[in-house]
C-alpha positions in Angstrom: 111.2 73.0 108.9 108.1 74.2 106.8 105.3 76.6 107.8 102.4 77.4 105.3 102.0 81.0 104.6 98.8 82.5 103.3 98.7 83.1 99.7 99.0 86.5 97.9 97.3 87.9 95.5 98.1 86.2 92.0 101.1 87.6 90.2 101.1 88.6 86.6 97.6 90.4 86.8 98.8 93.5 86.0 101.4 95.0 83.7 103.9 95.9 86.8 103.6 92.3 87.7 104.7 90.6 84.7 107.3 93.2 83.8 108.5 92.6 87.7 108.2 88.5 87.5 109.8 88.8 83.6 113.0 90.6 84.9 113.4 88.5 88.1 113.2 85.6 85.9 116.0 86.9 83.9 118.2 88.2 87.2 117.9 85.1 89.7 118.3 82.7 87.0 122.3 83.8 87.4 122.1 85.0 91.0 120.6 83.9 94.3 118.9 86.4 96.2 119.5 86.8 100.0 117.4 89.7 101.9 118.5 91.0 105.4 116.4 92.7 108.1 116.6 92.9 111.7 112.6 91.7 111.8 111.7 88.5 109.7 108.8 87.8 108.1 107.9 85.1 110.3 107.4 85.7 114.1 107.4 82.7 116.3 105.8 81.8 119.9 105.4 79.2 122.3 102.0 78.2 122.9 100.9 77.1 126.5 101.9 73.6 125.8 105.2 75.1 124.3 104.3 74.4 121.0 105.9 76.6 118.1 103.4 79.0 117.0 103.8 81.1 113.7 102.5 84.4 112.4 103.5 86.9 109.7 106.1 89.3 111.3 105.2 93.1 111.7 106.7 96.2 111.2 107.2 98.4 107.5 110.2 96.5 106.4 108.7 93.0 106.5 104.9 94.6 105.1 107.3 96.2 101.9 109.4 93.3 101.4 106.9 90.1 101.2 105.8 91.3 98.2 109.5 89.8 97.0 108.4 86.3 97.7 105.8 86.7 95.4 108.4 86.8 91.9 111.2 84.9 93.1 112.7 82.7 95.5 115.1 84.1 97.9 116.4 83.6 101.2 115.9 85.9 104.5 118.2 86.4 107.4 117.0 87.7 110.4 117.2 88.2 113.8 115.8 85.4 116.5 113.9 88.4 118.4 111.7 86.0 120.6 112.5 82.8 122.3 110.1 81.4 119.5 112.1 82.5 117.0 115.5 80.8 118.7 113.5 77.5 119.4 112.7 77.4 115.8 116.0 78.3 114.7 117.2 75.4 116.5 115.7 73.3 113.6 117.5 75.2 110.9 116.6 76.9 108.1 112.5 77.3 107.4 110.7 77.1 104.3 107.4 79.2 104.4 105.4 78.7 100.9 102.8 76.5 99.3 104.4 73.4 97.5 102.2 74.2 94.6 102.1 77.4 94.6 103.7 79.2 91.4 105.0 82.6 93.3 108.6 82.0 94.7 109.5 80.2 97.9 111.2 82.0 100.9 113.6 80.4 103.5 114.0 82.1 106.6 117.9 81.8 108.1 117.5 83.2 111.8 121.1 84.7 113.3 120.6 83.9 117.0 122.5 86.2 118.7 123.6 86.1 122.8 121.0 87.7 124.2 123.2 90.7 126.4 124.8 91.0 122.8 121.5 91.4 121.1 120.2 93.7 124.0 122.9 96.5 123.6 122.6 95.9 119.8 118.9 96.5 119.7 117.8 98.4 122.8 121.0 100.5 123.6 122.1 101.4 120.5 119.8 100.9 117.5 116.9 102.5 119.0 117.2 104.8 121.9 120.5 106.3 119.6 120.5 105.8 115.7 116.5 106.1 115.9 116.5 109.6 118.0 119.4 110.8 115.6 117.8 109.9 112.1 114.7 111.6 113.2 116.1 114.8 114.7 114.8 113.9 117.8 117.3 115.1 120.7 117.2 117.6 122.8 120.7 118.4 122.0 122.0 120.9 124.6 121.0 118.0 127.4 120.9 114.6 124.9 122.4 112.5 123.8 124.8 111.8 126.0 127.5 109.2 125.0 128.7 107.1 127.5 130.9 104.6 128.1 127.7 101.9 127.9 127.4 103.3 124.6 130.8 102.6 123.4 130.2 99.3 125.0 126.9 98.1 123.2 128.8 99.8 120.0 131.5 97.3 120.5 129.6 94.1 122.5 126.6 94.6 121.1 126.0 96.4 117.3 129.8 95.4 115.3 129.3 91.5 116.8 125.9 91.6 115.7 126.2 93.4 112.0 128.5 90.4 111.9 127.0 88.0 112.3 124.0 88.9 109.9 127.3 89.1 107.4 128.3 85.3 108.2 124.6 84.2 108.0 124.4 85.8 104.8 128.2 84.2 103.5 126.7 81.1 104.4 124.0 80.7 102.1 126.0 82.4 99.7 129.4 81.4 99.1 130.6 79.1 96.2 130.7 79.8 92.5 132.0 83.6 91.6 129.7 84.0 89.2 126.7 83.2 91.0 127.5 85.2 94.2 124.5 86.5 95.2 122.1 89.9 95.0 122.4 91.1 98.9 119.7 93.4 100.0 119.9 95.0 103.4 117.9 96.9 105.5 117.8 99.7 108.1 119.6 101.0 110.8 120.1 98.1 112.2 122.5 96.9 109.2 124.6 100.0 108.6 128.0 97.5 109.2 126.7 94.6 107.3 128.0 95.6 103.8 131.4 96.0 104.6 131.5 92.5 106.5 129.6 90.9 103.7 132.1 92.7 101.0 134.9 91.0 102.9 132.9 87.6 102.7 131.4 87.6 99.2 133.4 90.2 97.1 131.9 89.1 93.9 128.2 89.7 95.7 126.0 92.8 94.3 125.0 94.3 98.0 122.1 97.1 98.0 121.6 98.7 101.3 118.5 100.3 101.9 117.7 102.8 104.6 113.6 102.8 105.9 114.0 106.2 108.0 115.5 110.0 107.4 119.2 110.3 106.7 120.3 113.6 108.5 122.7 115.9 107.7 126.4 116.0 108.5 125.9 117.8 111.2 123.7 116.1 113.4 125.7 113.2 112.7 128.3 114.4 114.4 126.4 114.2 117.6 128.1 110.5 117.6 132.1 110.0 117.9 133.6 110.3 114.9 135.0 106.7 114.7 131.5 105.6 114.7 130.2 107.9 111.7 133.2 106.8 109.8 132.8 103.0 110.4 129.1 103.6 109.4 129.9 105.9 106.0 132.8 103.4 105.2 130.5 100.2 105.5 128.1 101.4 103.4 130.1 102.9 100.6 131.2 99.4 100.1 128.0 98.8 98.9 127.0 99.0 95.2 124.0 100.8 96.1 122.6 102.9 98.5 119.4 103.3 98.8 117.0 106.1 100.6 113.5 107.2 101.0 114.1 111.0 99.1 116.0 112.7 97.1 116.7 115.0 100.4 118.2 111.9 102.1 120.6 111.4 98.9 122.1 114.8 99.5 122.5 114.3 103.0 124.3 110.8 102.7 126.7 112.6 99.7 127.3 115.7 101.8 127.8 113.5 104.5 130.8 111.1 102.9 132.4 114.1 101.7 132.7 115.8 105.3 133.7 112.4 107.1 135.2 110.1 104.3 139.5 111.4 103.9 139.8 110.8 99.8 136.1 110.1 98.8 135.3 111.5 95.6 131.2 112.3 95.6 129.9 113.0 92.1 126.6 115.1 93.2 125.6 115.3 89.2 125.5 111.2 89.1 124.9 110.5 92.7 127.9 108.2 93.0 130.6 108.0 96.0 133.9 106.8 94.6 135.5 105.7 97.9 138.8 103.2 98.0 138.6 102.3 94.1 134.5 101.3 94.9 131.9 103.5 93.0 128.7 103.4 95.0 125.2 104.4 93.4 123.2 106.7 95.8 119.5 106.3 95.0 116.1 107.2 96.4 113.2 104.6 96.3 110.4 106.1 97.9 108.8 103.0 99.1 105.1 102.4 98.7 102.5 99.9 99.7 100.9 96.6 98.0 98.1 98.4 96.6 96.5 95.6 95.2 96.6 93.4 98.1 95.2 95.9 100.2 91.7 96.9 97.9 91.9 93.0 98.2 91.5 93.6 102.0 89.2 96.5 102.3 86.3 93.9 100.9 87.2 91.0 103.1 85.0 90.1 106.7 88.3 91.5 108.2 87.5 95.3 107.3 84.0 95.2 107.3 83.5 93.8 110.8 85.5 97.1 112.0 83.7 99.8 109.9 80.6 98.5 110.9 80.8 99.0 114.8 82.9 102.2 114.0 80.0 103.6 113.0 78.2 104.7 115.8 81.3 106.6 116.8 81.5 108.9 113.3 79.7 112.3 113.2 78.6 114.7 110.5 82.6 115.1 110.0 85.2 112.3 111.3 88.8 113.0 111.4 90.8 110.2 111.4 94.5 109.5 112.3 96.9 106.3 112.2 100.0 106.4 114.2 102.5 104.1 116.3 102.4 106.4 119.5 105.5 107.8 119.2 107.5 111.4 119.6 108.4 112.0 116.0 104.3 111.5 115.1 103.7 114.5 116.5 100.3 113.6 118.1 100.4 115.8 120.8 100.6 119.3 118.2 97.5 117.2 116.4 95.2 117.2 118.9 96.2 120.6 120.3 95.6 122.0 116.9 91.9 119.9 117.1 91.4 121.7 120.5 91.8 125.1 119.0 89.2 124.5 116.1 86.2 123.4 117.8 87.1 126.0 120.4 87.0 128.9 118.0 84.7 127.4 115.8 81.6 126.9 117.5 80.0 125.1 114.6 82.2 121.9 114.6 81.2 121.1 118.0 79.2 118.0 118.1 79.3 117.4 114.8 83.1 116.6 114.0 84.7 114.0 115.7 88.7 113.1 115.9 88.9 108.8 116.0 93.0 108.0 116.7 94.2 104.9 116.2 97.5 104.4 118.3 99.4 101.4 118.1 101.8 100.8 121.3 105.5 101.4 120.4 108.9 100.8 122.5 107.0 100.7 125.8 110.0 99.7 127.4 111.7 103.5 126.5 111.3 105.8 129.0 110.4 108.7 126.9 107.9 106.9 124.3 105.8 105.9 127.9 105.8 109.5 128.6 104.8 111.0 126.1 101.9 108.6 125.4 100.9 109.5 129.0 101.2 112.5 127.8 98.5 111.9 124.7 96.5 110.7 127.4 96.4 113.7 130.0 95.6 115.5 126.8 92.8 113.7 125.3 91.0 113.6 129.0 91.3 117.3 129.3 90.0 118.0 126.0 86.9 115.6 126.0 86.5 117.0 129.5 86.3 121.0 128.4 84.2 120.2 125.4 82.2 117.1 125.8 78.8 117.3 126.1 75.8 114.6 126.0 76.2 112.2 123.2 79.6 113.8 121.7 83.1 112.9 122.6 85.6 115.0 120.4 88.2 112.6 120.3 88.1 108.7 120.5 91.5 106.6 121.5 92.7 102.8 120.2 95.0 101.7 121.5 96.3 98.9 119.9 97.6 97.1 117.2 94.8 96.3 115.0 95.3 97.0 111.4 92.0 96.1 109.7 90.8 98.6 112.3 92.8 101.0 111.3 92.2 100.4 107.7 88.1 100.6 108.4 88.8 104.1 110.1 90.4 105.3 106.8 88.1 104.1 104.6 84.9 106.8 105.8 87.9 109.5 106.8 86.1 112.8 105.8 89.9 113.9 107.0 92.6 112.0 107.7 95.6 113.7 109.7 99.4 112.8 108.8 101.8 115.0 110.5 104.9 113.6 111.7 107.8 116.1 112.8 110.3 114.0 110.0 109.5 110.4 108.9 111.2 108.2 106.0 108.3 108.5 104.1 104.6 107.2 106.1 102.7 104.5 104.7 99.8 105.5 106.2 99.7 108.7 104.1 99.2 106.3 100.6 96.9 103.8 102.4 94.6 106.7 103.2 94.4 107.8 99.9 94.0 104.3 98.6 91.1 102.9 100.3 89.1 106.1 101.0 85.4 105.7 99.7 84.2 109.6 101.1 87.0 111.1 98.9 88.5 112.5 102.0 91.1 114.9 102.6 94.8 114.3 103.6 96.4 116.9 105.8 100.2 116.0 105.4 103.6 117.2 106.8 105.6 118.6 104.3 108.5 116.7 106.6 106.8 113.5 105.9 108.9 111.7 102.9 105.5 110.9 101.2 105.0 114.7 101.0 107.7 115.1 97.9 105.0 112.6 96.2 101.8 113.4 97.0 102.3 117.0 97.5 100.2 118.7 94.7 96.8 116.8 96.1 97.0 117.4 99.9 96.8 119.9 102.4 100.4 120.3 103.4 101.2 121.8 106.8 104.7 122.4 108.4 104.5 120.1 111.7 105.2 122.7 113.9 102.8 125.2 113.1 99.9 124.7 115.1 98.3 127.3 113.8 98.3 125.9 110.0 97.4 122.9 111.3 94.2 124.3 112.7 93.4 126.3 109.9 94.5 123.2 107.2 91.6 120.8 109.5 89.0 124.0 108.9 89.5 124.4 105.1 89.7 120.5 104.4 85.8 119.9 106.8 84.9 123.2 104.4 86.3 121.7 101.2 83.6 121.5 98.8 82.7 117.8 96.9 83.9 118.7 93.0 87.7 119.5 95.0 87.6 116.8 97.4 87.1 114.9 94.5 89.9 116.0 92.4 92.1 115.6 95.0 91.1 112.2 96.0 91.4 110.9 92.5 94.7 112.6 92.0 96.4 110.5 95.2 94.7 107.4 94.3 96.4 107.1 90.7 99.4 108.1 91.9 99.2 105.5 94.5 98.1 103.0 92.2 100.7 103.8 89.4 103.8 103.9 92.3 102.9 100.3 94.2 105.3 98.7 96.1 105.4 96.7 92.7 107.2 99.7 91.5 109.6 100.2 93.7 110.3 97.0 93.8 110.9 97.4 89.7 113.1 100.1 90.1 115.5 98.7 92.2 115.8 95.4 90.5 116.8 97.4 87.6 119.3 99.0 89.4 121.0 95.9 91.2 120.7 94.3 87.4 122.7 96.9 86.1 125.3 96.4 88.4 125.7 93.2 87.9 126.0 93.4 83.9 128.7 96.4 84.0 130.9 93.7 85.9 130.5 90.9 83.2 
């Protein structure tokens, strides 16, 4: 089965680009490359005719990783996540690329999983548990609470699945030794996959890469102990682990000290020497397609947006880009808007707060509330300070990226505050594609933070109070310092693409592969 995809950007433009397509030339002419994700980069539907329909898959991982397609050819196992996707996988494996065109090819291998087994997989235990954990996000003396449907989607639902994405993966890649292939995983969703794929293809270089915060030992222990272990053991089989910051790196060694018997964790080198394996534990701070995206901002697609945004701006527009979702920390955004224009008179009618929400897990209980909660707050703040011809703050609520992209382009301020996040994309495409030289108020939890830090605003995401008082300096911020701080995030956006981390990694994995020849 084929299915066109739209074509990128042309490769080799830039230095990072031809270094990049140079050295996968030189690596995938020995090895394949198979990449794993829960999410594909195709998602399929069925029309009303029940005709397959295709569009790009969404989602971080899949927005990061299509830029692999672009330098090599590879192959991508993923879960069949709609019954699209398991129609289509019914006619095997898909190829998604232009014929002619000179940027790799990618095959899409869907593992079509039963759906109860996929259900307490994906909506039992990957997200309602490992999701709340890796963000901190428990209310611990009440939650979690580990019950026996835990154990049972752990056993029925997240080992049989992990597994599966291991005998996908074996099956495109067994054979010949010495071309066993590069294995990149991702996420949460994965954490078993290496040590079932070890088992399958023990000549195969396997990178794990995790998307989200790794916490420290000791909110891991909030999950049984035979479960942290199989977790730790499975991914020091790997020959690299990979993380958002150098923060995560220390957790995951501190962690397979505490709950590996006979690990050996080099915190100089970053290594974890566990059962005769030596694995590499590395942070990647991932990054966007910069190119691709200043591509975008001058396309029909963006300007349509900013055009009838407009007439919703003010003197001052604040802007703010989130999936609505507990660890974004909306609510403490807005409550810290509330408190500026109520004790500074001035800002009324002349700042205004646009939000761009994009609906997340409505099926979990707590996300719906707490976007009710957004809501009930937003009403009663528009309600206490409205007044004729000014709303303070404006909802979306949708997915609409272009949107979303307009808004950030005429951000006098843009608002980034998550409680913890693995790093927040949203942060770098802000500073990319802002044309006002606007001012980024970040959470020094954010994992972009560590990067960006010397050129923003940074707030602690529990401190309202800073929060409020970070908003007033950055609407006060004069043009020559707005300025230097805009130009300072753009280059370092620019210089750290997704290109780059991309780079970095490849490097790695080639390494790897060379100390074993």
């Amino acid at each position: 089965m084929v299915v066109r995809r739209s074509s990128s950007r042309s490769a080799g433009g830039d230095q990072v680009s031809r270094a990049l397509r140079e050295l996968a030339s030189e690596m995938f002419s020995e090895r394949d490359l198979i990449i794993a994700s829960n999410r594909g980069p195709l998602e399929f539907e069925l029309d009303e005719n029940g005709a397959l329909q295709s569009q790009r898959g969404s989602g971080g991982v899949v927005t990061a990783l299509n830029a692999v397609s672009q330098f090599v050819d590879l192959t991508w196992v993923a879960s069949a996540m709609t019954e699209g996707d398991r129609r289509a996988a019914e006619q095997g494996e898909i190829s998604a690329g232009d014929a002619d065109d000179a940027a790799g090819r990618l095959k899409l291998r869907f593992v079509v999983s039963a759906r109860n087994t996929y259900n307490r997989y994906y909506n039992i235990f990957c997200n309602p548990l490992l999701w709340f954990i890796q963000h901190y996000m428990w209310n611990t003396p009440r939650t979690p609470n580990i019950s026996r449907t835990i154990y049972d989607a752990w056993d029925q639902g997240y080992v049989p699945v992990n597994r599966e994405f291991a005998q996908a993966i074996a099956a495109g890649g067994a054979g010949n030794a010495a071309r066993a292939p590069y294995v990149m995983l991702h996420d949460y969703h994965l954490y078993l996959a290496p040590a079932e794929v070890r088992e399958l293809l023990p000549e195969a270089v396997i990178h794990h890469f995790t998307h989200i915060p790794w916490p420290d030992p000791r909110y891991w222990e909030l999950l049984p102990l035979f479960m942290r272990q199989r977790i730790y053991e499975s991914l020091c089989t790997a020959d690299i682990v990979g993380m958002q910051t150098q923060r995560d790196t220390r957790n995951f060694l501190h962690g397979s000290e505490a709950f590996l018997d006979g690990a050996d964790v080099d915190y100089r080198d970053s290594t974890v020497r566990y059962n005769g394996h030596v694995t590499y534990v590395r942070a990647y701070p991932i990054s966007i397609d910069a190119q691709s995206l200043l591509e975008l901002v001058d396309t029909p697609e963006v300007a349509g947006p900013r055009e009838r945004l407009r007439s919703l701006r003010a003197e001052k527009t604040i802007v703010r880009v989130d999936r609505a979702e507990p660890s974004k920390n909306i609510l403490r955004g807005f409550r810290a808007f509330e408190l500026l224009i109520q004790r500074h008179e001035e800002f009324r009618g002349r700042v205004k707060f646009l939000a761009f929400l994009v609906p997340s897990r409505t099926d979990i209980g707590l996300y719906q509330t707490y976007t009710d909660e957004i809501f009930e707050l937003v009403d009663a703040i528009n309600d206490e300070y409205g007044m004729l011809g000014w709303q303070p703050i404006e909802i979306f609520f949708e997915s609409n990226y272009p949107q979303a992209i307009a808004a950030l382009r005429d951000a006098d301020v843009t608002l980034v505050n998550p409680l913890i996040d693995g790093m927040n994309l949203v942060a770098k495409e802000a500073s990319l594609v802002s044309t006002v030289d606007g001012v980024l108020i970040l959470s020094e939890a954010a994992g972009s933070y560590d990067q960006l830090r010397e050129f923003v605003l940074g707030v602690a995401p529990a401190d309202i109070e800073g929060t409020v008082r970070a908003l007033r300096q950055a609407l006060k911020m004069g043009a020559t310092e707005r300025r230097r701080r805009a130009r300072g995030l753009r280059k370092l956006v620019q210089k750290e693409d997704v290109r780059a981390w991309l780079m970095h990694q490849f490097r790695d994995l080639q390494a790897v592969s060379q100390s074993r020849a």
